[in-house]
VOROBA-609130 format. One record per residue (C-alpha): residue number from 1; residue in three letters; x, y, z. Coordinates in Angstrom, 1 decimal. Layout:
BEGIN
rec k NUM, r ALA, east X, north Y, up Z
...
***
This chain:
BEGIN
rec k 1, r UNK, east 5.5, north 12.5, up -33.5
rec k 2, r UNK, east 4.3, north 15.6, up -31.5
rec k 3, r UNK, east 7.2, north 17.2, up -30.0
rec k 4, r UNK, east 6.2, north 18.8, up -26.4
rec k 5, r UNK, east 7.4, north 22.3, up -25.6
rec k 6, r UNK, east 9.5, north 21.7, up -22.1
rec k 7, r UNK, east 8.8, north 25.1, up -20.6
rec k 8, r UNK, east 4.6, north 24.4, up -21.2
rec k 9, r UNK, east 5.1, north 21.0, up -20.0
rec k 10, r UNK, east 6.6, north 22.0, up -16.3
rec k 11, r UNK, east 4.3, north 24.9, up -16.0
rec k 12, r UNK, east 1.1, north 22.9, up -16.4
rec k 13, r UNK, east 2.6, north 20.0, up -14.4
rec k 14, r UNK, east 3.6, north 22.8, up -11.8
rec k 15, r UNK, east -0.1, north 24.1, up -11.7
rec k 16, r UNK, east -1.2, north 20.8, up -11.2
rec k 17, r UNK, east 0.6, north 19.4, up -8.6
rec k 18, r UNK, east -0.2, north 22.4, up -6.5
rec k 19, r UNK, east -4.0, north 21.9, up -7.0
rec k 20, r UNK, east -3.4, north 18.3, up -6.0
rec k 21, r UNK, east -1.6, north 19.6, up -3.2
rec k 22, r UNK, east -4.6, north 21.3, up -1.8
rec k 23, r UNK, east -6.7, north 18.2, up -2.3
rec k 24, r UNK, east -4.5, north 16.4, up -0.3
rec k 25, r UNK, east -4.6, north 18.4, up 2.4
rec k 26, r UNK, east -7.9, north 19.1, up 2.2
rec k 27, r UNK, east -8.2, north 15.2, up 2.4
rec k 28, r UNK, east -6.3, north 15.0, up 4.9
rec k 29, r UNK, east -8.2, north 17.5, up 7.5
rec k 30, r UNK, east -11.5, north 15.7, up 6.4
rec k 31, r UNK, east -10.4, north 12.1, up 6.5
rec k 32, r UNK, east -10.9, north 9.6, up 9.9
rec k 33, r UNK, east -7.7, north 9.7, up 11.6
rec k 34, r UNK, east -6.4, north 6.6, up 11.1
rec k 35, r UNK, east -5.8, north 7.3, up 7.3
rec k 36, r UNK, east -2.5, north 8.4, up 7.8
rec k 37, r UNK, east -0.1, north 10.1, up 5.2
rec k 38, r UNK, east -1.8, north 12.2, up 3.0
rec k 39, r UNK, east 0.1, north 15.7, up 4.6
rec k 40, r UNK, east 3.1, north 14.2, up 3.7
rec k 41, r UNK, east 1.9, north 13.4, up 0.1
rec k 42, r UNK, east 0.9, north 17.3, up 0.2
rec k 43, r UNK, east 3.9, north 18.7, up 1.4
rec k 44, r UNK, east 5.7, north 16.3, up -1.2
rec k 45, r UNK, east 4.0, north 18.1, up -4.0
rec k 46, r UNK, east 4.5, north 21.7, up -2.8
rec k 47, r UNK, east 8.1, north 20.5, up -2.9
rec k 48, r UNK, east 7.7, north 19.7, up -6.6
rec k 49, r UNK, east 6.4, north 23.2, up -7.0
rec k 50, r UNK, east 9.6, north 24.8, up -5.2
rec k 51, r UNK, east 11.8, north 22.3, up -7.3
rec k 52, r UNK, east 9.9, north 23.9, up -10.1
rec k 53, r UNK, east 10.7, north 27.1, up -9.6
rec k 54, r UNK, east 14.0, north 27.0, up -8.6
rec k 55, r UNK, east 15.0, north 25.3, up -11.5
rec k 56, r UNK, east 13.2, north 28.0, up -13.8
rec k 57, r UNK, east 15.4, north 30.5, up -12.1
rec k 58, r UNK, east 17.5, north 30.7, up -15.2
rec k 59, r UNK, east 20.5, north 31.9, up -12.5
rec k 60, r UNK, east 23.8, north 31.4, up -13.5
rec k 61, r UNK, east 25.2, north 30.3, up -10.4
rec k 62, r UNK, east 25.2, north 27.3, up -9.1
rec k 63, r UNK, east 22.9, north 28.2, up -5.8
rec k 64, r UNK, east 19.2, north 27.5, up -7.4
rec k 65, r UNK, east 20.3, north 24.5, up -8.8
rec k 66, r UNK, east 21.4, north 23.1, up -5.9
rec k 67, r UNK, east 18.2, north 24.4, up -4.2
rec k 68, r UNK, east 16.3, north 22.7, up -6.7
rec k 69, r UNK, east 18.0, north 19.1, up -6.6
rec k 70, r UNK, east 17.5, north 19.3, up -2.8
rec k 71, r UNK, east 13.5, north 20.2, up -2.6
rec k 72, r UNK, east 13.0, north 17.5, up -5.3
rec k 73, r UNK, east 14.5, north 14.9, up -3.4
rec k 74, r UNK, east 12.9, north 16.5, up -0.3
rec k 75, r UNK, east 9.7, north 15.8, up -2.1
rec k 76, r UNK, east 10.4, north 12.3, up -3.2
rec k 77, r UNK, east 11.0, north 11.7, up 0.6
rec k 78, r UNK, east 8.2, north 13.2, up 1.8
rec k 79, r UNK, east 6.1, north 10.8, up -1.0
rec k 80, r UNK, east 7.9, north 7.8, up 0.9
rec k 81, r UNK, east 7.3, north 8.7, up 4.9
rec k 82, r UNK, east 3.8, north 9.4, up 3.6
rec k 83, r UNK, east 3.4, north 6.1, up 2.1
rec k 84, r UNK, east 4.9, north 4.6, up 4.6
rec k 85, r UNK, east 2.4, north 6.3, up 7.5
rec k 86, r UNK, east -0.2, north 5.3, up 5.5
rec k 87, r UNK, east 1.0, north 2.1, up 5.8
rec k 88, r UNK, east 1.5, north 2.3, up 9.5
rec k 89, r UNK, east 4.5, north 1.8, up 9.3
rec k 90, r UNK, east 7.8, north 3.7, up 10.9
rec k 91, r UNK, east 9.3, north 6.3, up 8.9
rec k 92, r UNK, east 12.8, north 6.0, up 6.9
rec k 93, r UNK, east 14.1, north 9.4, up 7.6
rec k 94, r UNK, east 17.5, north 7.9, up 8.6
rec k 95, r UNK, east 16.7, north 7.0, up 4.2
rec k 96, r UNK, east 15.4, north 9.6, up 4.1
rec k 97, r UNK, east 18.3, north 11.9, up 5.2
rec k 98, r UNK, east 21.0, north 9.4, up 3.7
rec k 99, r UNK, east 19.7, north 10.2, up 0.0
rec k 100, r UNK, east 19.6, north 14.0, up 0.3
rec k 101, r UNK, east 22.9, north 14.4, up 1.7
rec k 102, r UNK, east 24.7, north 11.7, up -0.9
rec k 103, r UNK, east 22.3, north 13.7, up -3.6
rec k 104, r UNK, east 24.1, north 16.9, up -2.3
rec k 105, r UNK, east 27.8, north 15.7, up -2.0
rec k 106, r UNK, east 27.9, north 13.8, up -6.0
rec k 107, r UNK, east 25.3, north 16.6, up -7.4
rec k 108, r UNK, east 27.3, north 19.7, up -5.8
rec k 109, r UNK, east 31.0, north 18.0, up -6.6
rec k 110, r UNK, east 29.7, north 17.6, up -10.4
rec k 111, r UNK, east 28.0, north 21.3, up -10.5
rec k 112, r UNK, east 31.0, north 22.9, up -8.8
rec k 113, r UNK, east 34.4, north 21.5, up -8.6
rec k 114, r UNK, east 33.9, north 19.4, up -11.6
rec k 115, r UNK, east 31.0, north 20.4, up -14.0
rec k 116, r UNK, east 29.4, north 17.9, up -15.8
rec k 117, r UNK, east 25.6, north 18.0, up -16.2
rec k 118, r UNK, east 25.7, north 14.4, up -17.7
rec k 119, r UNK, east 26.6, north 12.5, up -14.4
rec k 120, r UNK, east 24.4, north 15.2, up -12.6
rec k 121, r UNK, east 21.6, north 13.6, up -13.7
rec k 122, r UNK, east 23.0, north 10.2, up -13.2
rec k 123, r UNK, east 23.6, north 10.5, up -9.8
rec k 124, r UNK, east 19.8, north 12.5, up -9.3
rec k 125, r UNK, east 18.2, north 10.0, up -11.2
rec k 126, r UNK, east 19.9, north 6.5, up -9.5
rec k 127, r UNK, east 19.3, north 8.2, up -6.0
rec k 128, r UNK, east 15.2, north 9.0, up -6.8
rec k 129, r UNK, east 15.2, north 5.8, up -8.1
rec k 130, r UNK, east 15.7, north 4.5, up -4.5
rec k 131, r UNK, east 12.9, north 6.0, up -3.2
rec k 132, r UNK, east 10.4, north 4.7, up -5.9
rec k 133, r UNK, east 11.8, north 0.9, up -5.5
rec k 134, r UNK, east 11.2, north 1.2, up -1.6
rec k 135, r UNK, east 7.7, north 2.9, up -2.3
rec k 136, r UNK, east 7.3, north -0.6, up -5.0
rec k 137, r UNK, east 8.4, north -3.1, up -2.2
rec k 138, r UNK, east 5.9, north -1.4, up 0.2
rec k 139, r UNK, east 2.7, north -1.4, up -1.8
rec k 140, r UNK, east 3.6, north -5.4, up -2.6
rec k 141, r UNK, east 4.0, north -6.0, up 0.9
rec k 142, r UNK, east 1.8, north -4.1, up 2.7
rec k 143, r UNK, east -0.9, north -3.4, up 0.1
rec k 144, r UNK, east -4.3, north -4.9, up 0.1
rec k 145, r UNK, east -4.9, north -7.1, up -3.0
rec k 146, r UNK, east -7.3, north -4.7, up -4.4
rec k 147, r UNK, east -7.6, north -2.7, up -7.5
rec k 148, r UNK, east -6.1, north 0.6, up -5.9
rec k 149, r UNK, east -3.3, north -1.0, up -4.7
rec k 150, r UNK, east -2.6, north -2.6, up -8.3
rec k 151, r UNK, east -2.9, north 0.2, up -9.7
rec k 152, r UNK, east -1.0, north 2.6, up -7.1
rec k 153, r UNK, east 1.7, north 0.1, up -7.8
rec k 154, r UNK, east 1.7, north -0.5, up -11.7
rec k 155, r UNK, east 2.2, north 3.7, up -11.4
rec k 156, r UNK, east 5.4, north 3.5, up -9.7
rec k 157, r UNK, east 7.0, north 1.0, up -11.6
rec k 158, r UNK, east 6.3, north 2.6, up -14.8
rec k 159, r UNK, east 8.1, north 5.9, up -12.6
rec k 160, r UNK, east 10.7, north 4.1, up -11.5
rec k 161, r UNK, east 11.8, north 2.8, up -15.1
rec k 162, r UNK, east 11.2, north 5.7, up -16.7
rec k 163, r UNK, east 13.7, north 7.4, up -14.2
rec k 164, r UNK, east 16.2, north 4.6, up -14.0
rec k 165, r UNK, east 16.1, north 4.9, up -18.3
rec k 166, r UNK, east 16.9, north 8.9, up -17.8
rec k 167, r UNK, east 20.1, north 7.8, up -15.4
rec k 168, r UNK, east 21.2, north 4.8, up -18.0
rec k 169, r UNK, east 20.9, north 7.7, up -20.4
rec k 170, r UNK, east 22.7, north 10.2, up -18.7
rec k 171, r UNK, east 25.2, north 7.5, up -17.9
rec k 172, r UNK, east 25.7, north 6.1, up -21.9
rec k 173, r UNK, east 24.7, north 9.0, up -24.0
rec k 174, r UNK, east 25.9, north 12.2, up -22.4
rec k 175, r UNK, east 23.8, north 15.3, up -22.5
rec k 176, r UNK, east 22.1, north 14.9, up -25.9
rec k 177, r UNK, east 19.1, north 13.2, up -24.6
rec k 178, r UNK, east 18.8, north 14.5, up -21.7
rec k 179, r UNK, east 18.3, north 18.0, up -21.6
rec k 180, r UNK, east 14.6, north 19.2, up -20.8
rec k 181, r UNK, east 15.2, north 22.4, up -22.0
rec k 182, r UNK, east 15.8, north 21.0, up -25.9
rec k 183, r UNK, east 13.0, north 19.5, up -28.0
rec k 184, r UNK, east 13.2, north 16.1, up -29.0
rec k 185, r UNK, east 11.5, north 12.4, up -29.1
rec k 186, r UNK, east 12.9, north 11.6, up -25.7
rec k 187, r UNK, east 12.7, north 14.8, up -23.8
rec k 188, r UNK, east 9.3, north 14.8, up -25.3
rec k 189, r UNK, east 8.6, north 11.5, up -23.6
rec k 190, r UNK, east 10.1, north 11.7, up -20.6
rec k 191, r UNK, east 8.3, north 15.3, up -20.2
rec k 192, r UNK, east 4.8, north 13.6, up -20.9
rec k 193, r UNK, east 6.2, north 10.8, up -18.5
rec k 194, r UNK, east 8.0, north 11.9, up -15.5
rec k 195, r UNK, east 6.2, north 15.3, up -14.8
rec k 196, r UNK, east 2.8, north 13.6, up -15.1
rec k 197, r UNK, east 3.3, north 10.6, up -13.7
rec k 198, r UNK, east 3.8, north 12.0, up -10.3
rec k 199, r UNK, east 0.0, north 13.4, up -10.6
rec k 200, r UNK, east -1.1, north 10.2, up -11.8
rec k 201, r UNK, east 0.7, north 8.6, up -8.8
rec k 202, r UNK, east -0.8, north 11.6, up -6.8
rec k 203, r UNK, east -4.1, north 9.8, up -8.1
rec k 204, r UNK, east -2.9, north 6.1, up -7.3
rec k 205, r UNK, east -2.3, north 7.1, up -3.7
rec k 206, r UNK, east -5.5, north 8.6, up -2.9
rec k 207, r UNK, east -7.2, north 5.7, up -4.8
rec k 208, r UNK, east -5.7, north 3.5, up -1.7
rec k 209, r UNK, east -6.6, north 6.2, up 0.6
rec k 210, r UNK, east -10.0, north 6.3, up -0.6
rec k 211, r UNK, east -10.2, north 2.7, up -0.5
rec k 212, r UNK, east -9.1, north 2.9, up 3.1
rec k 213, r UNK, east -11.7, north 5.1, up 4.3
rec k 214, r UNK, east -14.5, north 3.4, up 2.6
rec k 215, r UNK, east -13.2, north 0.0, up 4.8
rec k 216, r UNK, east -13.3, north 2.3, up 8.0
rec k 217, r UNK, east -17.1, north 3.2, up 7.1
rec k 218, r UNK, east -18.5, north -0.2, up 6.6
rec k 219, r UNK, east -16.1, north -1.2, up 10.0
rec k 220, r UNK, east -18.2, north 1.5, up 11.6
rec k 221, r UNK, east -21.4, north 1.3, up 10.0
rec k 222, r UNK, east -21.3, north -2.6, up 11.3
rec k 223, r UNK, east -19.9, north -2.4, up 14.8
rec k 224, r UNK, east -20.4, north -0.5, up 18.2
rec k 225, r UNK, east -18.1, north 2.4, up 18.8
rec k 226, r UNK, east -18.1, north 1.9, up 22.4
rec k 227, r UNK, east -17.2, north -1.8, up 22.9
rec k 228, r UNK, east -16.3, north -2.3, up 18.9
rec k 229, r UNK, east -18.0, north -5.5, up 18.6
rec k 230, r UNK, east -20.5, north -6.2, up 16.5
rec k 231, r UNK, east -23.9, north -3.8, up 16.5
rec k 232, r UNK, east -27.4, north -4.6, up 15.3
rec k 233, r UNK, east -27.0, north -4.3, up 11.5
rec k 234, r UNK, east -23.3, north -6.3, up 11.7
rec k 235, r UNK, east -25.2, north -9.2, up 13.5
rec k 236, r UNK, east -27.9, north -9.4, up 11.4
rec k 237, r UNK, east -25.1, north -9.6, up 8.4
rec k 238, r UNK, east -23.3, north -11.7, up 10.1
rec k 239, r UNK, east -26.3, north -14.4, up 10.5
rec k 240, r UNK, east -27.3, north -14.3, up 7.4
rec k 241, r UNK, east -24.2, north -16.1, up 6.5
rec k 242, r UNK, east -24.2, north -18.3, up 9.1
rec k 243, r UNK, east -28.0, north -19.2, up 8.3
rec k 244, r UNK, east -27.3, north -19.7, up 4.9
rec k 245, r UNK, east -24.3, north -22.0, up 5.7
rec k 246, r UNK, east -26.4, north -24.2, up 8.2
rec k 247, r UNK, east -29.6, north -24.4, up 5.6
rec k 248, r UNK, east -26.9, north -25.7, up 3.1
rec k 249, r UNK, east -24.9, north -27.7, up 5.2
rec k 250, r UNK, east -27.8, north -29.1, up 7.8
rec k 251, r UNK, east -25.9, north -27.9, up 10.6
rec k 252, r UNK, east -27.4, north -25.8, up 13.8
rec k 253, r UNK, east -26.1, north -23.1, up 15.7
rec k 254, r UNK, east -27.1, north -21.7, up 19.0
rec k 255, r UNK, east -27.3, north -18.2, up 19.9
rec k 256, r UNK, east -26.8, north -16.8, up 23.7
rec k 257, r UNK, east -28.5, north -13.7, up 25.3
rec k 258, r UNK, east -26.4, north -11.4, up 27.7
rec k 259, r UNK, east -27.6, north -9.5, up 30.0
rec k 260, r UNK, east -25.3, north -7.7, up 32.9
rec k 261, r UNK, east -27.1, north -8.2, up 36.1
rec k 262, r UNK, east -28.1, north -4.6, up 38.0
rec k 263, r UNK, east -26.3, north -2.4, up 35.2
rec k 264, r UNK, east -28.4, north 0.5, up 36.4
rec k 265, r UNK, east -27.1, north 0.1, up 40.3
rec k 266, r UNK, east -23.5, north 0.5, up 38.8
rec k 267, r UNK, east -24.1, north 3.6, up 36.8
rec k 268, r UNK, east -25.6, north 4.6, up 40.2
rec k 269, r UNK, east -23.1, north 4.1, up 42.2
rec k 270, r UNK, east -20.0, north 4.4, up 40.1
rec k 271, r UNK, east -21.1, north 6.6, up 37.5
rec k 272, r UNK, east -21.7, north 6.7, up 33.4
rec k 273, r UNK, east -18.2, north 6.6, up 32.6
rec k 274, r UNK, east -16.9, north 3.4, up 34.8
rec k 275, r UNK, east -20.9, north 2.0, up 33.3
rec k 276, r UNK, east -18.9, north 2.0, up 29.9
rec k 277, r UNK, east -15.4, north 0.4, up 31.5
rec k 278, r UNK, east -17.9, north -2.4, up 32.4
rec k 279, r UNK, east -19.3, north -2.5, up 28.9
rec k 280, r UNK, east -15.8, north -2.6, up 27.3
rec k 281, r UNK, east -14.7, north -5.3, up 30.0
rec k 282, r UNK, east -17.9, north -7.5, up 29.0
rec k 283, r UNK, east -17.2, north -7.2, up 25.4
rec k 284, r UNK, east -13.2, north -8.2, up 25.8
rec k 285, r UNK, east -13.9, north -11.1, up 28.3
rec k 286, r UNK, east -17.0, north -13.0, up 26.1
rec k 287, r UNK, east -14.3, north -12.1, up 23.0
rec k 288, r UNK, east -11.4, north -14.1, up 24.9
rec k 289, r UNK, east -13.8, north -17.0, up 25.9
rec k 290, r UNK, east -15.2, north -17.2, up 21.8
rec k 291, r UNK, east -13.9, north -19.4, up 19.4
rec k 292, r UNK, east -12.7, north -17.7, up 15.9
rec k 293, r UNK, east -15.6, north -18.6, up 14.3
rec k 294, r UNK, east -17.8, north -17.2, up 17.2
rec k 295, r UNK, east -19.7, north -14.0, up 17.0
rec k 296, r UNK, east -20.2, north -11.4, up 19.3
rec k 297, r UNK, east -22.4, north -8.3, up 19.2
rec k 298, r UNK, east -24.0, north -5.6, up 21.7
rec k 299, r UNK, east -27.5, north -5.1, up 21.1
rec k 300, r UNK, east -28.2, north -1.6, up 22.8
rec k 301, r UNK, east -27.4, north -0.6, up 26.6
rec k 302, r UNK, east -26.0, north -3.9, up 28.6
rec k 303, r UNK, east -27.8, north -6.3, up 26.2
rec k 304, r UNK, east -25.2, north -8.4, up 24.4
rec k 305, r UNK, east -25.6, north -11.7, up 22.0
rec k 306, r UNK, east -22.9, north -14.5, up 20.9
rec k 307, r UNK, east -23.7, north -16.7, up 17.6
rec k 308, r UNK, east -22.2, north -19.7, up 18.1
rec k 309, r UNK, east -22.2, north -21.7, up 14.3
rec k 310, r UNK, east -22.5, north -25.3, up 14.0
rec k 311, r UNK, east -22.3, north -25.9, up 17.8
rec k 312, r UNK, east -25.4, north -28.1, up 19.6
rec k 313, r UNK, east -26.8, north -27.3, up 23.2
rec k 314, r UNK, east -23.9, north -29.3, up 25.5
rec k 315, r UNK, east -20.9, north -27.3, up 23.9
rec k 316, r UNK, east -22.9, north -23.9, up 24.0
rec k 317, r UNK, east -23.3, north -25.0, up 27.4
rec k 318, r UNK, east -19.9, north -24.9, up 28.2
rec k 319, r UNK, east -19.5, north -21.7, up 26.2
rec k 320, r UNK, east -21.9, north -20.1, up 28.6
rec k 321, r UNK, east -20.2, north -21.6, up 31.9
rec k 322, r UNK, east -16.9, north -20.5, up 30.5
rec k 323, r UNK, east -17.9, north -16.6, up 30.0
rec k 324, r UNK, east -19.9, north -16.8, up 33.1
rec k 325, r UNK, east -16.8, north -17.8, up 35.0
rec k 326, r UNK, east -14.7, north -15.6, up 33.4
rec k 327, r UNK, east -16.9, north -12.7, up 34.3
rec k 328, r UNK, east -17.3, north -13.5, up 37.5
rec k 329, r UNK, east -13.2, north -13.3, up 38.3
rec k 330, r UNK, east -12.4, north -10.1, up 39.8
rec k 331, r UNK, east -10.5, north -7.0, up 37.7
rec k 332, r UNK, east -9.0, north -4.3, up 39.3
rec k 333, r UNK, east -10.2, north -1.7, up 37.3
rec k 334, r UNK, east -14.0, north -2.2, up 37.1
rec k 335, r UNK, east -16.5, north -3.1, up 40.0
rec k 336, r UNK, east -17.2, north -6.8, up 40.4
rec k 337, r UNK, east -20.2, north -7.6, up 38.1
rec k 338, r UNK, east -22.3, north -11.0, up 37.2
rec k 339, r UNK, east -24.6, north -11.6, up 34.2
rec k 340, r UNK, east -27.6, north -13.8, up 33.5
rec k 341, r UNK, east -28.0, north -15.1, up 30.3
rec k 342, r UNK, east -30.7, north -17.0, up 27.7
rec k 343, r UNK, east -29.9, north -20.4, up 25.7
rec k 344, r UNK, east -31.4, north -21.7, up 22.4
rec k 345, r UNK, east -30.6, north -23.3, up 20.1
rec k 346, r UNK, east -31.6, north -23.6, up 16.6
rec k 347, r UNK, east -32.0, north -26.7, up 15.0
rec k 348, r UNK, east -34.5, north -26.2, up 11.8
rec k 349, r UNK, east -32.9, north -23.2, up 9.2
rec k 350, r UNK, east -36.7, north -23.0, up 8.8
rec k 351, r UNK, east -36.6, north -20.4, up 11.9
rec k 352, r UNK, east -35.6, north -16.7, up 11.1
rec k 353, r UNK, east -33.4, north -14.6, up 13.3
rec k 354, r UNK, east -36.6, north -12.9, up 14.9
rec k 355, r UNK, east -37.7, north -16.0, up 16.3
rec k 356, r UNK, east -34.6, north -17.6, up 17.7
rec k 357, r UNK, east -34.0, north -14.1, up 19.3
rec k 358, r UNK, east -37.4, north -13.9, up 21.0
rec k 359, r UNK, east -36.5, north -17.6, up 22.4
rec k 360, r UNK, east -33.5, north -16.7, up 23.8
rec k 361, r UNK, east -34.9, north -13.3, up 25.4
rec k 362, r UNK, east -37.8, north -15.3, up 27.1
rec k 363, r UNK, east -34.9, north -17.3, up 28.5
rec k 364, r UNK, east -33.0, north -14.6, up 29.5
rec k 365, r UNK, east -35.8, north -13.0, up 31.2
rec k 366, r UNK, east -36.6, north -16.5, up 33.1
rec k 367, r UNK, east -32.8, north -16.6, up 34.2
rec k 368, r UNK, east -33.9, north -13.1, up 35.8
rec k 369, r UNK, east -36.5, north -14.1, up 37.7
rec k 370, r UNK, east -35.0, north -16.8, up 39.1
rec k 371, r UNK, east -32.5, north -14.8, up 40.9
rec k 372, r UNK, east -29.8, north -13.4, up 37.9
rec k 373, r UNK, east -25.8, north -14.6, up 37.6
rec k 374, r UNK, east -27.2, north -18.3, up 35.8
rec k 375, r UNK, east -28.5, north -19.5, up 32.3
rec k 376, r UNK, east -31.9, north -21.0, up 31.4
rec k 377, r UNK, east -32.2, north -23.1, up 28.1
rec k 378, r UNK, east -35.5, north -21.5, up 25.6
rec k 379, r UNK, east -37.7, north -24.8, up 24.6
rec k 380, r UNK, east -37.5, north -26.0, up 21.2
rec k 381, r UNK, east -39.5, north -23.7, up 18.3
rec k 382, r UNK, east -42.6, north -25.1, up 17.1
rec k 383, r UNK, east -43.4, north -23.9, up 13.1
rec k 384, r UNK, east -46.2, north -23.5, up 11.3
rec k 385, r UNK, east -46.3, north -23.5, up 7.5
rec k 386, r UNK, east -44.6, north -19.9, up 6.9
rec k 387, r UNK, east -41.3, north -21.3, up 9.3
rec k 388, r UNK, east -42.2, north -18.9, up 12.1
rec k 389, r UNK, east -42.7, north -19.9, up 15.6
rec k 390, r UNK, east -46.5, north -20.6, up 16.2
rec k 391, r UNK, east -46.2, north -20.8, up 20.2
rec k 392, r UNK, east -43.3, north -19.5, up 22.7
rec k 393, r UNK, east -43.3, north -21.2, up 26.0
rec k 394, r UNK, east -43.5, north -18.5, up 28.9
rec k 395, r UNK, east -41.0, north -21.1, up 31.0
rec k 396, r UNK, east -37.5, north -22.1, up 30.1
rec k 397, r UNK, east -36.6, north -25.1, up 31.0
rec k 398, r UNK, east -33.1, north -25.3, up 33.3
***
């Protein structure tokens, strides 16, 4: 077996975890906002550096051993209000705080009034333990059942036992297998273990981070930043879906066309930024007046759409009624408004999303003319071979 030299060991791990340090942070300034944690996971490591150093003192007093147990367990506790920020949830620096001052009461009574390097450990080791259960519990529970978080996970158990085997250790054996600073099989382990580990964990975390932000990107890449419904590309995903589910199921759907009634006169008259209060009110009421399984998505300026799967004419109908009535009600904090709004449904998956949109935009348009705030109903599509509408009727029917 290849027997590690301790004092190369902590040097390289020191090195690292200050490069990963940097990443982090760096992470962290370029990251979307909501990806919370990652500073903490930075300081954390710094911490480890400090510890580091400290201990490589060499001093004979007790002072930068002390100073070494507390930035160590300052740096576990960082790991964990990091983790736990990511996780949105709140801190545990009453934990947090608990740890480091029981860490300093046993660690400084068994370094100063009664020295014994054995229990030491034991007590360091059982109290860091805490910290890396907690961190366990909150990747099961809060992690997404994905790869990264398995992974994050399957890294902090293996850090947890190999830290809870260094306090069973220190509790059983006494000093001879625990002393970093001799060379043997299980300092050699617990070296390639424990000091790496936390850089592989370093890895583990921003896996999830990473993870996060690519989930925030294809959020944003699918929805309107104003409103945060669906946009153009999200809609066209979304019916895809439902098309496929109708052609396999022989269902229909119907989609509606919304159109806020003189949206220009209210960015006259109230200005740009109470235009986008009314946008953002639209977009909330419709939501509250959809089913679950309903989709809603803003098409560009005040032009919004609703998908409503396996639902005929008379309960899209009501649908419409229901939002119209709902928008109608007045709200204290945006100008009263009305909309007008195109029916049609779709009852052959032989139609494509082009051609049940043009229907329900001729409708719209008809619902215009005939004085705004009601709902006209596009006519049926007529095919030809290809499944695309052959004829539109200028004239919804009411």
């Amino acid at each position: 077996m290849i027997l590690l030299d301790p004092s190369t060991v902590i040097v390289m791990a020191t090195l690292m975890a200050g490069a990963m340090s940097v990443v982090l942070y760096s992470a962290h300034l370029s990251f979307p906002k909501e990806i919370q944690g990652m500073r903490e996971w930075s300081f954390g490591l710094l911490l480890l550096v400090a510890g580091a150093m400290f201990y490589n003192l060499g001093d004979s007093t007790y002072i930068p051993k002390m100073c070494a147990n507390s930035v160590l367990i300052w740096a576990l506790g960082f790991m964990l209000i990091g983790t736990e920020k990511f996780y949105e949830l709140r801190p545990s620096w009453m934990l947090f705080h608990g740890i480091w001052l029981v860490s300093m009461l046993t660690i400084g009574y068994w370094l100063i009034f009664v020295p014994n390097f054995s229990y030491r450990v034991a007590a360091f080791s059982y109290l860091a333990s805490i910290f890396y259960l907690r961190l366990i519990y909150l990747i099961w529970k809060h992690g997404e059942p994905h790869f990264s978080t398995r992974f994050f996970r399957a890294l902090m158990i293996v850090q947890a036992l190999v830290v809870l085997t260094r306090g069973v250790l220190a509790s059983i054996n006494g000093e001879a297998h625990i002393n970093l600073l001799a060379i043997g099989p299980f300092q050699s382990i617990y070296l390639a273990t424990g000091h790496f580990m936390i850089l592989l964990m370093t890895v583990g975390f921003m896996t999830v981070c990473t993870r996060r932000l690519q989930t925030i990107l294809e959020r944003r890449s699918t929805l309107d930043p104003l409103t945060e419904v669906l946009n153009r590309r999200g809609f066209a995903d979304i019916y895809a879906k439902e098309h496929a589910l109708m052609r396999r199921e022989g269902t229909f759907m119907t989609m509606l066309n919304i159109d806020i009634d003189y949206f220009k006169k209210i960015n006259d008259c109230h200005g740009h930024a109470v235009g986008d209060r009314v946008l953002i009110d639209v977009a909330q009421v419709i939501a509250k007046a959809l089913r679950a399984s309903d989709h809603l998505a803003r098409f560009g300026g005040e032009e919004f759409v609703v998908l409503l799967p396996a639902t005929g004419l008379d309960r899209a109908l009501h649908i419409t009624e229901r939002i119209q009535t709902a928008l109608r009600a007045p709200r204290p904090d945006v100008p009263s408004y009305t909309v007008s709004v195109g029916v049609a449904c779709q009852t052959s998956a032989e139609e494509s999303l082009d051609g049940i949109l043009v229907r329900a935009d001729k409708a719209l348009y008809c619902a215009k003319e005939r004085g705004r705030d009601r709902y006209e109903i596009a006519p049926d599509a007529a095919f030809t071979g290809t499944g695309v509408p052959a004829r539109h009727q200028d004239r919804a029917r009411a």
